[in-house]
Chimera marker file (.cmm) of the C-alpha trace (Angstrom):
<marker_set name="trace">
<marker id="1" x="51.138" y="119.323" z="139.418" r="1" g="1" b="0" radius="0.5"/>
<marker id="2" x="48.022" y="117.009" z="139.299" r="1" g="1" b="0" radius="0.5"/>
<marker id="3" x="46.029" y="119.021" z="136.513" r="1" g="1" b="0" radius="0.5"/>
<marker id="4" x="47.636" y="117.601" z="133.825" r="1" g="1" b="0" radius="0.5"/>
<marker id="5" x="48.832" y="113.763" z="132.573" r="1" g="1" b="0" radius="0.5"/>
<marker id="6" x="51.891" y="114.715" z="132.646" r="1" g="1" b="0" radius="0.5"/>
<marker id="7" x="51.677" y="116.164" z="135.983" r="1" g="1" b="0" radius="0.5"/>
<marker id="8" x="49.804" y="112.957" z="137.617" r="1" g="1" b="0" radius="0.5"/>
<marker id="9" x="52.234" y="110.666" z="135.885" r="1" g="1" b="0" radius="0.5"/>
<marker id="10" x="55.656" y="112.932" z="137.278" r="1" g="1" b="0" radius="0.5"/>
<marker id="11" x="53.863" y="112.672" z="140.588" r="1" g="1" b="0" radius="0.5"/>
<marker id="12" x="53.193" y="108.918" z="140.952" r="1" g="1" b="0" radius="0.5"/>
<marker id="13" x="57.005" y="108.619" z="138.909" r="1" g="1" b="0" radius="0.5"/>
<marker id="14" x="58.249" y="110.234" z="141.576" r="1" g="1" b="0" radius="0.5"/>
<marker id="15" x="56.171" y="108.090" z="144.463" r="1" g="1" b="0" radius="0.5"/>
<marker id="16" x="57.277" y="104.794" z="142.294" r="1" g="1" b="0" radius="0.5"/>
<marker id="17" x="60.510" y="106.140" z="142.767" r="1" g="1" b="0" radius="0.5"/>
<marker id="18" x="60.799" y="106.304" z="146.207" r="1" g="1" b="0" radius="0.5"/>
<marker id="19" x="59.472" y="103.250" z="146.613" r="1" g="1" b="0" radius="0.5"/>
<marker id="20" x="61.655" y="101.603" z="144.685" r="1" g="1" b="0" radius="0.5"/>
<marker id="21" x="64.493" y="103.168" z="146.476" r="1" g="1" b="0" radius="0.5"/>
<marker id="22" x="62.832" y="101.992" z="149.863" r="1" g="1" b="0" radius="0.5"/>
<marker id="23" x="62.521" y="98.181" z="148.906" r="1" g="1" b="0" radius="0.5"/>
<marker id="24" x="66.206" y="98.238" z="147.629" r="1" g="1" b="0" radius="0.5"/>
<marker id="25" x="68.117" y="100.643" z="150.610" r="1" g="1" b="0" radius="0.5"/>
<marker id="26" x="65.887" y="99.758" z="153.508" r="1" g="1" b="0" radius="0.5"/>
<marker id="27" x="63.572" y="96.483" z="153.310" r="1" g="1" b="0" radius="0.5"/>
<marker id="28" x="66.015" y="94.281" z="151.479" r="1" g="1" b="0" radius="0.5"/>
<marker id="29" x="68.510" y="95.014" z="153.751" r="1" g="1" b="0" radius="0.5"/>
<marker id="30" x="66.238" y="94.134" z="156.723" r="1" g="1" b="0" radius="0.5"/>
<marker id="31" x="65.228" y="91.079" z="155.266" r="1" g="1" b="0" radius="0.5"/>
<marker id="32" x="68.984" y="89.395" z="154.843" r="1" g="1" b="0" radius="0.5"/>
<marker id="33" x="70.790" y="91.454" z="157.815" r="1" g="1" b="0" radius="0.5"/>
<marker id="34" x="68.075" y="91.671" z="160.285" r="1" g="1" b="0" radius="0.5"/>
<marker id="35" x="65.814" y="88.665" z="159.340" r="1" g="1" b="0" radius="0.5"/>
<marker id="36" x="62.885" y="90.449" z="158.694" r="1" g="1" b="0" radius="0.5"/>
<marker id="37" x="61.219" y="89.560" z="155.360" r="1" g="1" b="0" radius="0.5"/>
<marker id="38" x="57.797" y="91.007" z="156.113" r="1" g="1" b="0" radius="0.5"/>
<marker id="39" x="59.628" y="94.389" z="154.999" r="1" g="1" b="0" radius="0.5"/>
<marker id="40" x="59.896" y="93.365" z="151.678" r="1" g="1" b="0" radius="0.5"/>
<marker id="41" x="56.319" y="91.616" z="151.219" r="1" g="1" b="0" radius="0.5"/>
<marker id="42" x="54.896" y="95.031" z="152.033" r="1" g="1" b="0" radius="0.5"/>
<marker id="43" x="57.146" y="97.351" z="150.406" r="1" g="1" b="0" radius="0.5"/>
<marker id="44" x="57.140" y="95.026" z="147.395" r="1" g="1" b="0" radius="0.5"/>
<marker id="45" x="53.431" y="94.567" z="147.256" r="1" g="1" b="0" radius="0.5"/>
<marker id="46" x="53.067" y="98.978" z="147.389" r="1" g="1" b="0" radius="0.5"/>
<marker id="47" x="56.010" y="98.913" z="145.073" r="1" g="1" b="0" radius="0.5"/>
<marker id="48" x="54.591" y="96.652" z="142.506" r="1" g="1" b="0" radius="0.5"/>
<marker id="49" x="50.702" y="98.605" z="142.773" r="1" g="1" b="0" radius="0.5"/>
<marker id="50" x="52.712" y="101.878" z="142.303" r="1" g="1" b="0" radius="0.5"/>
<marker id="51" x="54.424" y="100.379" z="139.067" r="1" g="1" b="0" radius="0.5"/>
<marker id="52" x="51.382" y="98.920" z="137.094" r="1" g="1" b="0" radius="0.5"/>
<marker id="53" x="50.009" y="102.974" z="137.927" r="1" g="1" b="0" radius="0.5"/>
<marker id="54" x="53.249" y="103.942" z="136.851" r="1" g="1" b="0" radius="0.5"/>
<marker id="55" x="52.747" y="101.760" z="133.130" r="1" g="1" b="0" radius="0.5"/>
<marker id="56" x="49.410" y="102.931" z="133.148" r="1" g="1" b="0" radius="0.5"/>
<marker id="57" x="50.055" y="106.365" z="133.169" r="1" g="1" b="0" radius="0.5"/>
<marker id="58" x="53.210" y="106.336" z="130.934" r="1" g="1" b="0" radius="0.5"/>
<marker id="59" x="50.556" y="104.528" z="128.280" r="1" g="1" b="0" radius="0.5"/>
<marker id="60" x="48.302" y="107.729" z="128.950" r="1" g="1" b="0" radius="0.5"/>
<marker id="61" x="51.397" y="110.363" z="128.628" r="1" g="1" b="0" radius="0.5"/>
<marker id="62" x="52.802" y="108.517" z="125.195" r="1" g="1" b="0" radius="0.5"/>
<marker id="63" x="49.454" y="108.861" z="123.614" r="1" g="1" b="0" radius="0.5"/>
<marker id="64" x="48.132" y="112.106" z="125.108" r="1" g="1" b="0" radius="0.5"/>
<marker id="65" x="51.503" y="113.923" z="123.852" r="1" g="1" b="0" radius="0.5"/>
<marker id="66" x="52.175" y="111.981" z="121.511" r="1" g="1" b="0" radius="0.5"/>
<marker id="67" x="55.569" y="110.986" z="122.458" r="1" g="1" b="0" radius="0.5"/>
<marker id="68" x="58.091" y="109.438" z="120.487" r="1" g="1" b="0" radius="0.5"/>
<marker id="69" x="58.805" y="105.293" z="120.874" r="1" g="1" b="0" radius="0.5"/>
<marker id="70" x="62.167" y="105.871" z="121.933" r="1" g="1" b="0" radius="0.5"/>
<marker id="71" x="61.407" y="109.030" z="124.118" r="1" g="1" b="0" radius="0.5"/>
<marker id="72" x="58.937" y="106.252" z="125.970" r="1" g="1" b="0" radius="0.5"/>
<marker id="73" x="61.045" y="103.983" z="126.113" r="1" g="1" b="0" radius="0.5"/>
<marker id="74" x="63.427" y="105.846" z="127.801" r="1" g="1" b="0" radius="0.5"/>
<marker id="75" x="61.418" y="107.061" z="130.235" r="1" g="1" b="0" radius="0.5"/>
<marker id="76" x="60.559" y="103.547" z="130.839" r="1" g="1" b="0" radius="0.5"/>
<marker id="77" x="63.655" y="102.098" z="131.576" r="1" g="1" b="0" radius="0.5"/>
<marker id="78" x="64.862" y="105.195" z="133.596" r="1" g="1" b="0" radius="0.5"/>
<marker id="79" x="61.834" y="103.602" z="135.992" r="1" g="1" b="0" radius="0.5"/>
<marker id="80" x="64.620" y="101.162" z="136.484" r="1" g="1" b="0" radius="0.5"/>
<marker id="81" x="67.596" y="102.427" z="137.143" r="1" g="1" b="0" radius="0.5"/>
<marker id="82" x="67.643" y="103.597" z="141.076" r="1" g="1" b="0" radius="0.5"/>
<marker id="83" x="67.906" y="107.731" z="141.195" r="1" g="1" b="0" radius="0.5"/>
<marker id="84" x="67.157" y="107.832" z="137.330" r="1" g="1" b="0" radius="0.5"/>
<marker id="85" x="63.709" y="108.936" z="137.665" r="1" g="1" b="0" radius="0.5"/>
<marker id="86" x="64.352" y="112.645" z="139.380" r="1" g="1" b="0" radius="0.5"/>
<marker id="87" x="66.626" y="113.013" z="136.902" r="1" g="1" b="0" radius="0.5"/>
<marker id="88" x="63.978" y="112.588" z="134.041" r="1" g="1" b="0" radius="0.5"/>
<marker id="89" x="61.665" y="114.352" z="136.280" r="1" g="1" b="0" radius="0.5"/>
<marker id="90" x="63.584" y="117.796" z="135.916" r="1" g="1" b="0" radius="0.5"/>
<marker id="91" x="63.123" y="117.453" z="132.001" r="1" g="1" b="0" radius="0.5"/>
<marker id="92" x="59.518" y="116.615" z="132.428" r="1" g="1" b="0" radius="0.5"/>
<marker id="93" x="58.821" y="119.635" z="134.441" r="1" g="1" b="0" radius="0.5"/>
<marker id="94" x="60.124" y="122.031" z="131.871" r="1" g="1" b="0" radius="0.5"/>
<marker id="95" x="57.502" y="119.867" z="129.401" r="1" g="1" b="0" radius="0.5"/>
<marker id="96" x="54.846" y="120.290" z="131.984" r="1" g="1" b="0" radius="0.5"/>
<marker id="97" x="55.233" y="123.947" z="131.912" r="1" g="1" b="0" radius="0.5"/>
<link id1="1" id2="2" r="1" g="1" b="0" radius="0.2"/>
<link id1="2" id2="3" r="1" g="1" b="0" radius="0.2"/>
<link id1="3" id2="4" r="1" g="1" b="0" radius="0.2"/>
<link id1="4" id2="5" r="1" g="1" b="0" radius="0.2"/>
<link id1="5" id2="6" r="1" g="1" b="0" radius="0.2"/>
<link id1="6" id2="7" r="1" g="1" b="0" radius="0.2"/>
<link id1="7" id2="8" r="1" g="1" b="0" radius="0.2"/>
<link id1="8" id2="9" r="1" g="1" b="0" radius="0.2"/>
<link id1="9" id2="10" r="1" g="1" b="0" radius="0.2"/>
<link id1="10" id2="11" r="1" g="1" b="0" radius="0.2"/>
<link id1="11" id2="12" r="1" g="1" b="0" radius="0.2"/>
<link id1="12" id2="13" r="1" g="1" b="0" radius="0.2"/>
<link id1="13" id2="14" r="1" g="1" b="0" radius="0.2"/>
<link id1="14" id2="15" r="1" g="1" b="0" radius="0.2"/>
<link id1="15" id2="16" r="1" g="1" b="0" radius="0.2"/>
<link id1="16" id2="17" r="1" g="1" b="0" radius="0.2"/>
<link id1="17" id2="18" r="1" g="1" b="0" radius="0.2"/>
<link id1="18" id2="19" r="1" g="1" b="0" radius="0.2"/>
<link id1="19" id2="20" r="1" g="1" b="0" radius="0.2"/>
<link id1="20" id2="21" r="1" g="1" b="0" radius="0.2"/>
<link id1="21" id2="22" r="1" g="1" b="0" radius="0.2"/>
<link id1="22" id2="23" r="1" g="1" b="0" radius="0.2"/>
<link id1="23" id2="24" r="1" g="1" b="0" radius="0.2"/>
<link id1="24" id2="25" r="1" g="1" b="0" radius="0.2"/>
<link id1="25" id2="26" r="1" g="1" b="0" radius="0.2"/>
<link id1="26" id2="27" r="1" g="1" b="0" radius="0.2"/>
<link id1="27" id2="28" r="1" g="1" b="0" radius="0.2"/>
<link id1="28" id2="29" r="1" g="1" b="0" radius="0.2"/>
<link id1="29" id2="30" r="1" g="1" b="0" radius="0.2"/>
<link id1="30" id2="31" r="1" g="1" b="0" radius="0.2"/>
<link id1="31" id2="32" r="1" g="1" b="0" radius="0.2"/>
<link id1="32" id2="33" r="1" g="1" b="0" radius="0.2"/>
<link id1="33" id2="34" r="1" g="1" b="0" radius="0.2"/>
<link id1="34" id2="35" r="1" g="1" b="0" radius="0.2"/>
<link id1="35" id2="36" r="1" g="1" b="0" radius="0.2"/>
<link id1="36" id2="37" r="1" g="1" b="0" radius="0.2"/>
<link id1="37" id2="38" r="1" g="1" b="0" radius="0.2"/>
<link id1="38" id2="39" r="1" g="1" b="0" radius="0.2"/>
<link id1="39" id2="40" r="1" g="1" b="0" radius="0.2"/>
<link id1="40" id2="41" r="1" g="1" b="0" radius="0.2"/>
<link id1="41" id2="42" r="1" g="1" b="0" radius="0.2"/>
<link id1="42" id2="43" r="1" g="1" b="0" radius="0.2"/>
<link id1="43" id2="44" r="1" g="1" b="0" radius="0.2"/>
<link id1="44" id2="45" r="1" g="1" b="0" radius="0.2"/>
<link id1="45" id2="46" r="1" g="1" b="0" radius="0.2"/>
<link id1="46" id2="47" r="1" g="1" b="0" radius="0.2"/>
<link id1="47" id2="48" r="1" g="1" b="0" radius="0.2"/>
<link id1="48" id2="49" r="1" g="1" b="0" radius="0.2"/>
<link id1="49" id2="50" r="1" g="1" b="0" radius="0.2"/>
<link id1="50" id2="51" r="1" g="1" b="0" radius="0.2"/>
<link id1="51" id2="52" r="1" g="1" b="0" radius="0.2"/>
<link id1="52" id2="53" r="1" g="1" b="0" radius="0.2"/>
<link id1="53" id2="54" r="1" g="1" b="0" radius="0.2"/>
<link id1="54" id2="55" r="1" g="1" b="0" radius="0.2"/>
<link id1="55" id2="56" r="1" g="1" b="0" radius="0.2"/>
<link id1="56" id2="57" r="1" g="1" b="0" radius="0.2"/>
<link id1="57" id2="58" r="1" g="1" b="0" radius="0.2"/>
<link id1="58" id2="59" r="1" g="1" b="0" radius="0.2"/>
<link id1="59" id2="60" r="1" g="1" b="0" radius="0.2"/>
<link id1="60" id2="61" r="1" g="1" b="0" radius="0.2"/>
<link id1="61" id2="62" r="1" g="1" b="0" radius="0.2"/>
<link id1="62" id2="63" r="1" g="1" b="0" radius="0.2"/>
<link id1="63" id2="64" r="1" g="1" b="0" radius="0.2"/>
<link id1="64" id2="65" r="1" g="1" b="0" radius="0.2"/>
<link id1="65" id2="66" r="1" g="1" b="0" radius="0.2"/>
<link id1="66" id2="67" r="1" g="1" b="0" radius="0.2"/>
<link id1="67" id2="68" r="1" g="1" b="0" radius="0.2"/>
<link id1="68" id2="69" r="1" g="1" b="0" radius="0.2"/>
<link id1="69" id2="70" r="1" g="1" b="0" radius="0.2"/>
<link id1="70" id2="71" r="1" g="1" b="0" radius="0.2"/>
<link id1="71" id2="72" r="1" g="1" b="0" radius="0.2"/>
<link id1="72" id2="73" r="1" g="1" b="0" radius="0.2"/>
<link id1="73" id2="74" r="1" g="1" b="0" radius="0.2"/>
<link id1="74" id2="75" r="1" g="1" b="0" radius="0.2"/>
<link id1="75" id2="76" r="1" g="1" b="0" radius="0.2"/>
<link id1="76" id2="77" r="1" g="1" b="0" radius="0.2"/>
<link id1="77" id2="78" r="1" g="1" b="0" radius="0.2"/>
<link id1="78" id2="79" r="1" g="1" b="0" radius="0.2"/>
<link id1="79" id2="80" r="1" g="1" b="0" radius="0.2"/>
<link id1="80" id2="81" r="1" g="1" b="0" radius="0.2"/>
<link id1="81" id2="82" r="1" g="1" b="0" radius="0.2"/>
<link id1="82" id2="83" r="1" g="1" b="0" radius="0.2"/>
<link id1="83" id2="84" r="1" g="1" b="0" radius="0.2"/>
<link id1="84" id2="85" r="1" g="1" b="0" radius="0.2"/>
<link id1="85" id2="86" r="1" g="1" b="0" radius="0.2"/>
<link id1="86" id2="87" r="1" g="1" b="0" radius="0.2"/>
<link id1="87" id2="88" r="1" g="1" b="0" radius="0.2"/>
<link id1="88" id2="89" r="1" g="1" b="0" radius="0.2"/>
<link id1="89" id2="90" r="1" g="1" b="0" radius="0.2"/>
<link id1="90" id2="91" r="1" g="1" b="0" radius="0.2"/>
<link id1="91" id2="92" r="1" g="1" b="0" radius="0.2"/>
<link id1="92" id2="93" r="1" g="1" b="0" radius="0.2"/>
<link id1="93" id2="94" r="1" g="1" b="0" radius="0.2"/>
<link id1="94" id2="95" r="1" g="1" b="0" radius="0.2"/>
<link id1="95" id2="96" r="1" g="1" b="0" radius="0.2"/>
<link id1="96" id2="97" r="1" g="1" b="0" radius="0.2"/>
</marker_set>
């Protein structure tokens, strides 16, 4: 999976992912149920690093194969949208192949 762009960038999509999923089930929950905000601070610091990789790598991915705008784009905003991302994942692994 990590000997390609597109490989690296599905792997740390899918890591963002997770993250992102984390910070919204688990730490924000803690924070205004349980009173414990150092959750989010630490998933949302992680969260944020794994999200400027994420950009990073999308950039790399667009350019490398030559993606369209809107293709991008997509992909982009799927980063977004909680569950979204395995979803796009299963198309990129057919592209990956």
């Amino acid at each position: 999976m990590l000997d390609s762009k597109l490989g690296r960038f599905r792997a740390i999509a899918l890591i963002e992912a997770v993250s992102y999923l984390i910070l919204l089930f688990i730490a924000m929950p803690l924070k205004y149920m349980a009173g414990m905000p150092e959750m989010v601070k630490y998933t949302g610091w992680l969260h944020g690093v794994l999200f400027v990789a994420y950009g990073i790598l999308l950039l790399q991915v667009w350019i490398g194969y030559k993606w369209s705008f809107k293709k991008t784009t997509l992909v982009f905003v799927s980063s977004l949208v909680p569950f979204a991302p395995f979803f796009v994942d299963r198309r990129l692994k057919q592209e990956d192949q």
